[in-house]
ZADO-309406 format. One line per 8 residues: number of its first residue (from 1); their letters; for each residue x, y, z of C-alpha. Coordinates in Angstrom, 2 decimals. Example, Ala and Ser with C-alpha at 12.3 -4.5 7.8 and 13.67 -1.06 7.14 Angstrom:
<sites>
1> AS> 12.30:-4.50:7.80 ~ 13.67:-1.06:7.14 .
</sites>
This chain:
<sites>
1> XXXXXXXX> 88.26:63.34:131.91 ~ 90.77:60.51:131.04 ~ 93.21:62.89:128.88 ~ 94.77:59.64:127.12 ~ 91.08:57.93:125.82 ~ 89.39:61.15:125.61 ~ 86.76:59.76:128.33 ~ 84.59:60.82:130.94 .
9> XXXXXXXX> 85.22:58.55:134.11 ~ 81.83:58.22:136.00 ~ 82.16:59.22:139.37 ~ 80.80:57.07:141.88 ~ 79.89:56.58:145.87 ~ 80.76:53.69:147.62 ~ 77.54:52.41:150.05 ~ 79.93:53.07:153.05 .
17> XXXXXXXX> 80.42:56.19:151.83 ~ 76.88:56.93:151.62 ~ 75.77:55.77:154.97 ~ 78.30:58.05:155.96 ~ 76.88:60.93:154.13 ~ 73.13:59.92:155.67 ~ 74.95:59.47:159.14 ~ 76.82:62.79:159.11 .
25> XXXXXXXX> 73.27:64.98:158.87 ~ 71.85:63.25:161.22 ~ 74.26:63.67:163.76 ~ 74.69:67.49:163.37 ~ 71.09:67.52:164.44 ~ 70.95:65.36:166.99 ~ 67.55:65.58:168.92 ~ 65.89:66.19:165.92 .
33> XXXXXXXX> 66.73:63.22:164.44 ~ 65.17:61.36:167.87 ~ 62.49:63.20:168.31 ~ 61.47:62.59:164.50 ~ 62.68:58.86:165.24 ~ 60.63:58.66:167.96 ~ 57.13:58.98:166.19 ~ 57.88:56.04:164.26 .
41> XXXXXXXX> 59.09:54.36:167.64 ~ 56.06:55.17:169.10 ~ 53.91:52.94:166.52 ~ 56.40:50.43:166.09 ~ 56.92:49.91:169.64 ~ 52.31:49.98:169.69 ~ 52.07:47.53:167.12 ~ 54.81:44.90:168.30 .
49> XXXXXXXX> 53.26:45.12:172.16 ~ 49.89:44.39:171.26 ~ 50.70:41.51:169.16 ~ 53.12:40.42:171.77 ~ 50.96:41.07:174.56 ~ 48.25:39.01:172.27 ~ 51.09:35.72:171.69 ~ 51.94:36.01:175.08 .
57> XXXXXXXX> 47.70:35.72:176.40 ~ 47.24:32.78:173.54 ~ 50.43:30.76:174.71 ~ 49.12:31.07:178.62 ~ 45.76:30.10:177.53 ~ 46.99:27.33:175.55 ~ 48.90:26.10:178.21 ~ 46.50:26.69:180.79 .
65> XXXXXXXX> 44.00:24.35:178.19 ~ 46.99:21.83:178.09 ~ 46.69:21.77:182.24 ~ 43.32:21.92:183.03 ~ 42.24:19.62:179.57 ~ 39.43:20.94:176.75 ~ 37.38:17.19:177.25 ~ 35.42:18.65:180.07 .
73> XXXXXXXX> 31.52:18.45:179.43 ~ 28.98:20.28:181.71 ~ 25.12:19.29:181.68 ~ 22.69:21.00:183.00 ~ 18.61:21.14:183.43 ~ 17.33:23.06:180.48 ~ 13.66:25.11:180.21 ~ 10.75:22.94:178.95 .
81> XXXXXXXX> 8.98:24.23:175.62 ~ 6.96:26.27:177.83 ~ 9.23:27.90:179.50 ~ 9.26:25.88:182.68 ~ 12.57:25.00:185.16 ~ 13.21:21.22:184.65 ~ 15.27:18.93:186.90 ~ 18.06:16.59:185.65 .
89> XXXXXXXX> 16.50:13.05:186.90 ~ 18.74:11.30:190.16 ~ 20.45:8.85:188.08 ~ 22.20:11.40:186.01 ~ 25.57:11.27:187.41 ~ 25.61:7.50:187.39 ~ 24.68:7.00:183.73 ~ 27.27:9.51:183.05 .
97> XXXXXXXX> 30.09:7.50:184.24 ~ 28.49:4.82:182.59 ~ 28.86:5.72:179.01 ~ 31.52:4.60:176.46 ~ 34.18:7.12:175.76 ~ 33.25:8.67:179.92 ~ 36.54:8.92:182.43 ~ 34.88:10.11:185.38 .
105> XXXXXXXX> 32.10:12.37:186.39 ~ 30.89:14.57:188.92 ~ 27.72:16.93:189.79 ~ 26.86:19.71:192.53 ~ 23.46:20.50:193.48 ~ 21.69:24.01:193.77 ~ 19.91:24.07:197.61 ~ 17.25:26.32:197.93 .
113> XXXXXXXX> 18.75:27.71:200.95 ~ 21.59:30.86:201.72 ~ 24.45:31.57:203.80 ~ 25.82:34.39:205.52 ~ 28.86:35.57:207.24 ~ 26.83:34.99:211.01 ~ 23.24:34.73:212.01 ~ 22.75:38.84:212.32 .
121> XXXXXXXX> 22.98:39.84:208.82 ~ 20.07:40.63:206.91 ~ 18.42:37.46:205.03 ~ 18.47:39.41:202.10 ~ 22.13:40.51:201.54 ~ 23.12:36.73:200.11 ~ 26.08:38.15:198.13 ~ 25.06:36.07:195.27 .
129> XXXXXXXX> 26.45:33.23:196.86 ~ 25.05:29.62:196.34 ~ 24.98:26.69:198.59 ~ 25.64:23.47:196.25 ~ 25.58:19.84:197.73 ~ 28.65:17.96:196.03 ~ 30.04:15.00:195.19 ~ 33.57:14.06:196.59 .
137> XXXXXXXX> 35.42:13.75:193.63 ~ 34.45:17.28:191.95 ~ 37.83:18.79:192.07 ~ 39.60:16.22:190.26 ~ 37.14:16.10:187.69 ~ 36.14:19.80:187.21 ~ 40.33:20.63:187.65 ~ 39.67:23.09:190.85 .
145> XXXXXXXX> 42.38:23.09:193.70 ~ 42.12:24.28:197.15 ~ 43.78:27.38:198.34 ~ 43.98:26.58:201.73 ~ 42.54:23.87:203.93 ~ 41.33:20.45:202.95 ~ 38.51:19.05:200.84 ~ 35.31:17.14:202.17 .
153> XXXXXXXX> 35.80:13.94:202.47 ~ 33.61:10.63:203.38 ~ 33.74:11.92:207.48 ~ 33.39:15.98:207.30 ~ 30.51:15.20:204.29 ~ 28.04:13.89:207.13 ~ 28.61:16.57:209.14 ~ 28.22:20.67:209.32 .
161> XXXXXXXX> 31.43:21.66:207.58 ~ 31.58:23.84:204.54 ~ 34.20:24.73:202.04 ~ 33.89:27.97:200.32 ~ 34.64:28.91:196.48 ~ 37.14:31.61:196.06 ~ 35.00:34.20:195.52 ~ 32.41:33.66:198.26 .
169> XXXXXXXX> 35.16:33.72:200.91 ~ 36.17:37.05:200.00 ~ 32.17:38.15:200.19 ~ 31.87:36.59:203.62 ~ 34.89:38.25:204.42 ~ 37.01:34.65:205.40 ~ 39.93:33.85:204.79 ~ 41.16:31.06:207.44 .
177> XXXXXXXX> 39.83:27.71:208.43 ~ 37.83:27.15:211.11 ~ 35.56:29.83:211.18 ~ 32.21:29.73:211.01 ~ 29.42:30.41:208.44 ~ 25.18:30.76:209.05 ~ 24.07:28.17:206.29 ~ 20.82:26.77:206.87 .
185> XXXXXXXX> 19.70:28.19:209.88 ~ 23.20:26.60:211.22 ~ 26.74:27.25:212.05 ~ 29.00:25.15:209.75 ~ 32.61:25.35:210.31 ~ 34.44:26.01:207.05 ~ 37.27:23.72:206.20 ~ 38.57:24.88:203.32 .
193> XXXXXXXX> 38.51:27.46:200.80 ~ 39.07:26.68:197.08 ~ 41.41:28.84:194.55 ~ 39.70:30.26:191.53 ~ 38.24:27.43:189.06 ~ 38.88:28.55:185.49 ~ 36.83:25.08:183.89 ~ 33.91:26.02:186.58 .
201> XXXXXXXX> 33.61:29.60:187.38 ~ 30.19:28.77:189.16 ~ 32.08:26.71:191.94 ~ 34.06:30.36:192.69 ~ 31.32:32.09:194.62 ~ 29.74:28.91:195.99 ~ 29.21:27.28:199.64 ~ 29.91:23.80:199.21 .
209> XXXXXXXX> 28.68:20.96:201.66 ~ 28.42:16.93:201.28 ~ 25.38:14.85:199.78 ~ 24.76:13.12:203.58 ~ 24.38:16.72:205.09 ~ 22.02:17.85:202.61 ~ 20.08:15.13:202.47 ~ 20.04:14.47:206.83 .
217> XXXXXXXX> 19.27:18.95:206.60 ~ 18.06:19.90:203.24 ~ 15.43:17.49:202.10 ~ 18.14:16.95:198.85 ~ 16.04:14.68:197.04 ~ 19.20:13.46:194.70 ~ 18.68:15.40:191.46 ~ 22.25:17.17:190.34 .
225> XXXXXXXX> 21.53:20.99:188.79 ~ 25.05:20.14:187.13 ~ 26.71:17.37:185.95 ~ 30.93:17.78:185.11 ~ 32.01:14.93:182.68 ~ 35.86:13.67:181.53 ~ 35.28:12.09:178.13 ~ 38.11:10.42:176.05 .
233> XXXXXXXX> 40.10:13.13:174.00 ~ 38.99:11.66:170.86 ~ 35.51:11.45:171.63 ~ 34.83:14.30:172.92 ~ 31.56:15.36:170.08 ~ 30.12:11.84:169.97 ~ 29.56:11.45:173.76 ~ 28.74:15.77:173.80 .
241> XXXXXXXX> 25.51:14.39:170.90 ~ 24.55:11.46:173.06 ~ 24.65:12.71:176.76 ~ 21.30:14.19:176.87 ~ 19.70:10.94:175.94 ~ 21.56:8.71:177.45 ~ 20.82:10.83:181.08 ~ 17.39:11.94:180.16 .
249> XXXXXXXX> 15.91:9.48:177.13 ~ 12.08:10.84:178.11 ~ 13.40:14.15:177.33 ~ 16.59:14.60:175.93 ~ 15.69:18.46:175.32 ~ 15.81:19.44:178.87 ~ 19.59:18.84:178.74 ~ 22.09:21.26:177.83 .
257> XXXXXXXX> 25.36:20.56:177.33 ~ 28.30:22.39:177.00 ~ 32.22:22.70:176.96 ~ 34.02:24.75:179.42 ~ 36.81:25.40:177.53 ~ 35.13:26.66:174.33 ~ 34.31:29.63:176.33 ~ 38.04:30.38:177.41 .
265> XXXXXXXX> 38.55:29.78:173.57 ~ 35.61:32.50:173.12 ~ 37.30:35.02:175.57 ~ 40.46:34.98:173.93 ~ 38.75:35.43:170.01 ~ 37.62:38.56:171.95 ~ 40.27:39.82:172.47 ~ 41.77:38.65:169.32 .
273> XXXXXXXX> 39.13:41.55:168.04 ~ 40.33:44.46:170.01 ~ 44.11:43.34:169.74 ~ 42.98:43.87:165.77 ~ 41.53:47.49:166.82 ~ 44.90:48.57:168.97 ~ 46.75:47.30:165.66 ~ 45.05:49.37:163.77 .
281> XXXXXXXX> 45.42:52.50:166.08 ~ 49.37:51.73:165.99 ~ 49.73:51.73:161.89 ~ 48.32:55.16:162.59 ~ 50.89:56.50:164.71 ~ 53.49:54.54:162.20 ~ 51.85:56.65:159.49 ~ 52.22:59.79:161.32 .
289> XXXXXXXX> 55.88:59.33:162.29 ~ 56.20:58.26:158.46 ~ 54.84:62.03:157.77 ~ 57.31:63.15:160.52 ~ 60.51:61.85:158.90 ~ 59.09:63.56:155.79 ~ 58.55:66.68:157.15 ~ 62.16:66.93:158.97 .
297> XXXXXXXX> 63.92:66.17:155.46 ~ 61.95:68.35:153.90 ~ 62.99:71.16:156.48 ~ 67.22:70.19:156.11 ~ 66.87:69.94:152.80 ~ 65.77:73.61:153.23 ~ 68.19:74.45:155.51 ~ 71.12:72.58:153.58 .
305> XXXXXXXX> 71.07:74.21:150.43 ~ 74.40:76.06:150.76 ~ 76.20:72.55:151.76 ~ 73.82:70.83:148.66 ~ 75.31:73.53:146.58 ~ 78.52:73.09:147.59 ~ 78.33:69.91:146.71 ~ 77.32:69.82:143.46 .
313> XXXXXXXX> 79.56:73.10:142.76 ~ 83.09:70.17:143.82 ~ 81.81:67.63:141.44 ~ 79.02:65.53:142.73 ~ 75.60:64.57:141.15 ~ 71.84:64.49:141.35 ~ 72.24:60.94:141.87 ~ 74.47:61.64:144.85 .
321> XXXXXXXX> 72.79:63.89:145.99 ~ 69.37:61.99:146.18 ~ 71.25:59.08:147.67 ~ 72.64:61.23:150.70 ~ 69.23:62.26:151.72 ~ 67.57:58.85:151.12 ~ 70.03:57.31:153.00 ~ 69.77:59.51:155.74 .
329> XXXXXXXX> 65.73:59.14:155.73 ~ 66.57:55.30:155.72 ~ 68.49:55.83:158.78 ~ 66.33:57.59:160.51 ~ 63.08:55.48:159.85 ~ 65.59:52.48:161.00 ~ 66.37:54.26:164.12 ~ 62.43:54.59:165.21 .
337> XXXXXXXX> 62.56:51.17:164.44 ~ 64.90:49.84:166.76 ~ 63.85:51.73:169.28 ~ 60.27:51.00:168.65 ~ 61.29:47.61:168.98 ~ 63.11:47.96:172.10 ~ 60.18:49.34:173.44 ~ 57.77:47.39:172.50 .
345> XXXXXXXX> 59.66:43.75:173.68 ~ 60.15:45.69:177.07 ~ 56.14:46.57:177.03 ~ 55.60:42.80:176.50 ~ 57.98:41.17:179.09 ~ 56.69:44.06:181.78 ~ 53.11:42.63:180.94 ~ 53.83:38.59:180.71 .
353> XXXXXXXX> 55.81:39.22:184.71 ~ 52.70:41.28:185.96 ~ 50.07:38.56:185.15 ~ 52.42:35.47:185.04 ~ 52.51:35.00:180.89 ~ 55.49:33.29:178.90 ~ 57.42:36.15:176.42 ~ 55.96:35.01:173.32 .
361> XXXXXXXX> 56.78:37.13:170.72 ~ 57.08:35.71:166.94 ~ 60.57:36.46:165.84 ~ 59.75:37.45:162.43 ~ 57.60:40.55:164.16 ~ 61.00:42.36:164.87 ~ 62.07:41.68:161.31 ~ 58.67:42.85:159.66 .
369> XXXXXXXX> 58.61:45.36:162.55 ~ 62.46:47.02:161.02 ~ 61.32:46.20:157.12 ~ 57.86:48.51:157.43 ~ 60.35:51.54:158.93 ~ 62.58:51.13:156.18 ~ 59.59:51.15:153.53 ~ 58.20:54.07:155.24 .
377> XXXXXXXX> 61.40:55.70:155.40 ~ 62.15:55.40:151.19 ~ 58.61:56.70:150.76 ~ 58.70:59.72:152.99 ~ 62.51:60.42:151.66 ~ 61.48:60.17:147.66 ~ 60.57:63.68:147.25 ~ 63.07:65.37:149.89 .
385> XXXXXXXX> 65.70:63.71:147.89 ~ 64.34:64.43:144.56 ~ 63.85:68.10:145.58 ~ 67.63:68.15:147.17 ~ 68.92:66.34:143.80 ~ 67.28:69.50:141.60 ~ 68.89:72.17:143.78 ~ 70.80:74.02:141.00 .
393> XXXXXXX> 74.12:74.69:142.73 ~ 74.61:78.30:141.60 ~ 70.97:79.09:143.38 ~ 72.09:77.16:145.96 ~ 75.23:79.04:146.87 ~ 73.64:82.50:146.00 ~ 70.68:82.42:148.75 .
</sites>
């Protein structure tokens, strides 16, 4: 009371003063106050690692897209009306290259005969492996590299030598040059074994041998099973419309075409769908830490209603009062959040080094990551505080 105006001065807290007042409770109860943190941590951290984890797969991909190049066509025979296997006609890999808007082109060949590890294994353990007659200049077009040894070229394509797709070397159990595969009813030497082709996953568990070869062994009678096509960037649907027609004009139905790197794109959308699912799973456990904060200042508000009445009983006010213990639920929730944060960049970065990803995590995710804790935290503090603020301090300092 001002005893000169007659007056009552309104008594006030300064914010310091209240984050002091939210800090001070917390710290008497130390692992409490983590372990109640640390269910909000828990689906913070959830939440921020999947979507990282999710940034981190879509900026690989997009790189990897940006390497290997998303104007790579694929034909290949289709069924007939009826039903019926069809052939792409001999000329198909010529009029390919031909058309406007085509870079480059390239084809393998499906032979209608297996290979095995040596001449004793059983003709009917294959492995699932192919034997494909190829052009020379299908790893620059398809992207592919070699993981050790060298490529055919115009001498080693007339002759027995092999190289084998990543996949098929581990079946055949060979991983050196110069050994030797049963292909054919005949030892070919291998000279090289290809690394993992992401544009051409069919080259991966494939036995791959030259056109002169085939043709001298295999009878190859010139028709490609598929066709790999570079096509200008910007043209990339016009010539994907016109390449069954312009390699088959009898019938242009018997053609399928494709694009390699829509089905990367397809992979990832996948997984864009279960990302959504583990999302969803981590509001959950963000909900449920929510109800934990809630549930530990409901419990000190219990257990502080001697200091609440104190407090009231030396002058201060509901309003204080419900400030102290929102703050202190603000502080907590912000706590989870920050360590949910922690947790989850660590989760992402651990991921990215294990399969080779860049750390791609959108900045504003910590920010919206902190402001959801601090919601949560105001929501599950309302009624704590409220009940705190109504603590009559006479009751308060009688029980």
């Amino acid at each position: 009371m001002n005893t000169m105006t007659g007056t009552r001065l309104r008594s006030r807290l300064r914010f310091s003063d209240i984050v002091h007042l939210g800090g001070s409770g917390l710290r008497t109860r130390p692992l409490r106050a983590v372990l109640s943190a640390l269910g909000i941590a828990i689906g913070i951290g959830a939440m921020i690692a999947v979507v990282g984890i999710s940034t981190s797969s879509q900026a690989q991909l997009n790189a990897q897209l940006d390497a290997l190049g998303t104007n790579l066509l694929t034909a290949e025979a289709n069924t007939s009306m009826f039903g019926d296997e069809t052939q792409l006609p001999p000329s198909t890999i010529p009029k390919a290259r031909q058309m406007d808007g085509a870079e480059s082109a390239s084809g393998t060949a499906k032979l209608s005969v297996s290979v095995y590890r040596s001449e004793l294994v059983n003709e009917s353990e294959t492995g699932g492996i192919s034997v494909l007659a190829t052009d020379l200049d299908l790893l620059e077009v398809t992207a592919t590299e070699m993981d050790t040894g060298s490529w055919l070229n115009s001498s080693t394509a007339a002759y027995p030598a092999v190289v084998l797709g990543a996949d098929a070397a581990t079946s055949l159990g060979i991983h050196t040059v110069g050994s030797q595969v049963w292909l054919g009813g005949q030892y070919f030497t291998v000279v090289g074994i290809l690394a993992a082709s992401p544009l051409a996953p069919e080259l991966d568990l494939a036995a791959l041998i030259g056109l002169d070869i085939a043709t001298s062994m295999f009878e190859f009678d010139g028709s490609p099973s598929t066709v790999y096509q570079r096509v200008d960037e910007q043209l990339v649907d016009q010539v994907r419309e016109l390449l069954p027609a312009s390699v088959n004009p009898q019938a242009p139905e018997e053609v399928a075409v494709s694009r390699p790197s829509d089905a990367l794109a397809a992979k990832f959308a996948a997984d864009q769908a279960f990302t959504g699912l583990l999302v969803g799973l981590g509001s959950i456990a963000l909900l449920v830490g929510g109800i934990g904060v809630a549930n530990t200042m409901i419990i000190s508000v219990l257990e502080r209603r001697r200091e609440i009445g104190l407090r009231r009983a030396l002058g201060a006010t509901r309003a204080h009062i419900r400030r102290q213990f929102l703050s202190e639920a603000l502080l907590l929730s912000a706590l989870g959040g920050v360590m949910g944060s922690v947790l989850g960049a660590l989760v992402v970065a651990v991921v990215g080094a294990l399969n080779g990803w860049p750390f791609s995590v959108p900045p504003g995710l910590f920010g919206a990551a902190i402001g959801s804790t601090l919601g949560i935290g105001a929501v599950a503090g309302l009624y704590p505080a409220a009940r705190a603020a109504r603590t009559p301090p006479t009751a308060a300092l009688s029980s």
